[in-house]
C-alpha positions as a printed NumPy array, in Angstrom:
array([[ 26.253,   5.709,  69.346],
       [ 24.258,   2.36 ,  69.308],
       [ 28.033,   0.668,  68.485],
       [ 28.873,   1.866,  71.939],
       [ 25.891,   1.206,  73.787],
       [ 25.229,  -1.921,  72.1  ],
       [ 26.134,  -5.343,  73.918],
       [ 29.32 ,  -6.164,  71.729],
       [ 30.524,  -2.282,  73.172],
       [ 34.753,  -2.013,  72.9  ],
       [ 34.564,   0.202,  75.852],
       [ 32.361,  -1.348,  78.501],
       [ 29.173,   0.517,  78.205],
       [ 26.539,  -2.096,  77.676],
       [ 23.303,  -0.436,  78.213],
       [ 21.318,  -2.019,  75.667],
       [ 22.568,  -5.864,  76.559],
       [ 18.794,  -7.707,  76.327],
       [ 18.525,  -7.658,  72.891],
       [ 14.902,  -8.773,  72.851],
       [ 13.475,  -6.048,  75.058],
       [ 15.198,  -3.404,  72.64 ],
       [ 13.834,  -5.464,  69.535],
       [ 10.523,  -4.875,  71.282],
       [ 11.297,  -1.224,  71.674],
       [ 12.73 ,  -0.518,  68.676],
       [  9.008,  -2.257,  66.817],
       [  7.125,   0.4  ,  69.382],
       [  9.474,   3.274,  68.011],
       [  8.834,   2.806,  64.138],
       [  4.952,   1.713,  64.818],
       [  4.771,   5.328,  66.566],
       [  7.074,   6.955,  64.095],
       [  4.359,   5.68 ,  61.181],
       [  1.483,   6.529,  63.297],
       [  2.589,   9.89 ,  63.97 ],
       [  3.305,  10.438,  60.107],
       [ -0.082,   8.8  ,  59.052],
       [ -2.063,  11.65 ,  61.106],
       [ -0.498,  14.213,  58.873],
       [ -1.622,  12.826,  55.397],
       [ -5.237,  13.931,  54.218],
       [ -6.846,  12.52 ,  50.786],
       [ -5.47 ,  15.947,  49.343],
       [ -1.562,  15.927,  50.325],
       [ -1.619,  12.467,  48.851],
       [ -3.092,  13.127,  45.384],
       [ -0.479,  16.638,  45.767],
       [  2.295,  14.214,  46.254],
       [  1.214,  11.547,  43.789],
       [  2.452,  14.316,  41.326],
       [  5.472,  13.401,  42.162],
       [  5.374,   9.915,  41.572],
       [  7.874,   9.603,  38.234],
       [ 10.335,  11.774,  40.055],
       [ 10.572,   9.713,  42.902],
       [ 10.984,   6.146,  40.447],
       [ 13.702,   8.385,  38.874],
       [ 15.241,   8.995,  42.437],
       [ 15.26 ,   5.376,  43.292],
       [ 16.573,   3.844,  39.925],
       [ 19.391,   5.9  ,  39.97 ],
       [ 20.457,   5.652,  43.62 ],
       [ 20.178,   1.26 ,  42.632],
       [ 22.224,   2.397,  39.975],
       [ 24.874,   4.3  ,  41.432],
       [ 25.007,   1.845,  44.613],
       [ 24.92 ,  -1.092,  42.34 ],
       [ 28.154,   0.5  ,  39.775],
       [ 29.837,   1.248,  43.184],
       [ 29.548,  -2.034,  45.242],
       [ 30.879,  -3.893,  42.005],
       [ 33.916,  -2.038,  40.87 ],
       [ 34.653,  -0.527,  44.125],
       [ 33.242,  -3.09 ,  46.966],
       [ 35.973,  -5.787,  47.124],
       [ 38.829,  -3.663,  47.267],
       [ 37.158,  -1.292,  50.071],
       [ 36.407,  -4.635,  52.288],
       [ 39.362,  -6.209,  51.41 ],
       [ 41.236,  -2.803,  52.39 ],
       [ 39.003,  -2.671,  55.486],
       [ 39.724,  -6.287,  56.347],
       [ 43.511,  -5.888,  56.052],
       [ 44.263,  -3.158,  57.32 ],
       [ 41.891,  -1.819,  60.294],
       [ 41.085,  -3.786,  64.006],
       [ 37.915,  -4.832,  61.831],
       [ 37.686,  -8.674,  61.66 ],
       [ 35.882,  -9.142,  58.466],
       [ 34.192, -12.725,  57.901],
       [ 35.601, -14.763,  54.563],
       [ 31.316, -14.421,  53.789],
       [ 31.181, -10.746,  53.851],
       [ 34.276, -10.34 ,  51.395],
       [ 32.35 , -12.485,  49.089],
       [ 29.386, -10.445,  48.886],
       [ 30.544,  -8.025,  46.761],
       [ 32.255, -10.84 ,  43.995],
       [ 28.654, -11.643,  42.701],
       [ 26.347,  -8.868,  40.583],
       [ 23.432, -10.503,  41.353],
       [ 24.245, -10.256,  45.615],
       [ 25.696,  -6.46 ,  44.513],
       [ 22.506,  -5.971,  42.633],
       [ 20.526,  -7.046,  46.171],
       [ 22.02 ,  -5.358,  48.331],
       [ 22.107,  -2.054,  46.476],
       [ 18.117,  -2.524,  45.734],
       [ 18.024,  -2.847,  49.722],
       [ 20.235,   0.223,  50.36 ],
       [ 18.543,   2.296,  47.71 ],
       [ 14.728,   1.902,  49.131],
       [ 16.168,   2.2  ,  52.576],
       [ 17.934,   5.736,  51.397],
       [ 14.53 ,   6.597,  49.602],
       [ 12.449,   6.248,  52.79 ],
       [ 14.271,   9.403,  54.058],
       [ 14.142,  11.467,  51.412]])
């Protein structure tokens, strides 16, 4: 939805076009979103949840894992599919994202904590 609303929209629906009011809007929407969690947490639930502490470093090691095996082995040939074959224009930088571990390794560290925050 945001790809078609968004400023760069393929159909002509630009309803979010000042990108720094919705930057602005977006920073009120996760500061309420954390404020509105934060009221629910007692010195209790947190100590209840802190049980679950190993589980959760389990959870995020092998989601880094599994992003990490997948971006390496399967990345370039998925963006070099993507980039050959769809209305895509993919930049010669993005394609070489995925040729380096370390840049694989950052990237699926990134995707992995951003997937945790969900769960």
């Amino acid at each position: 939805a945001g790809f078609l609303l968004g400023p760069n929209s393929p159909i002509g629906l630009p309803a979010f076009s000042n990108t720094e009011a919705d930057l602005e809007l977006g920073d009120f929407g996760i500061l309420f979103l954390l404020f509105a969690e934060g009221l629910n947490l007692s010195p209790q639930r947190v100590k209840q949840l802190g049980q679950f502490g190993k589980l959760g470093v389990a959870q995020l090691l092998a989601s880094m894992a599994l992003l990490f095996a997948a971006l390496l082995v399967a990345g370039p040939y998925v963006v070099n599919f993507f980039a050959a074959n769809t209305f895509l224009h993919m930049d010669d930088n993005v394609v070489q994202l995925f040729n380096s571990p370390s840049e694989a390794f950052c990237i699926a560290a990134a995707g992995a904590l951003s997937s945790s925050a969900f769960v």
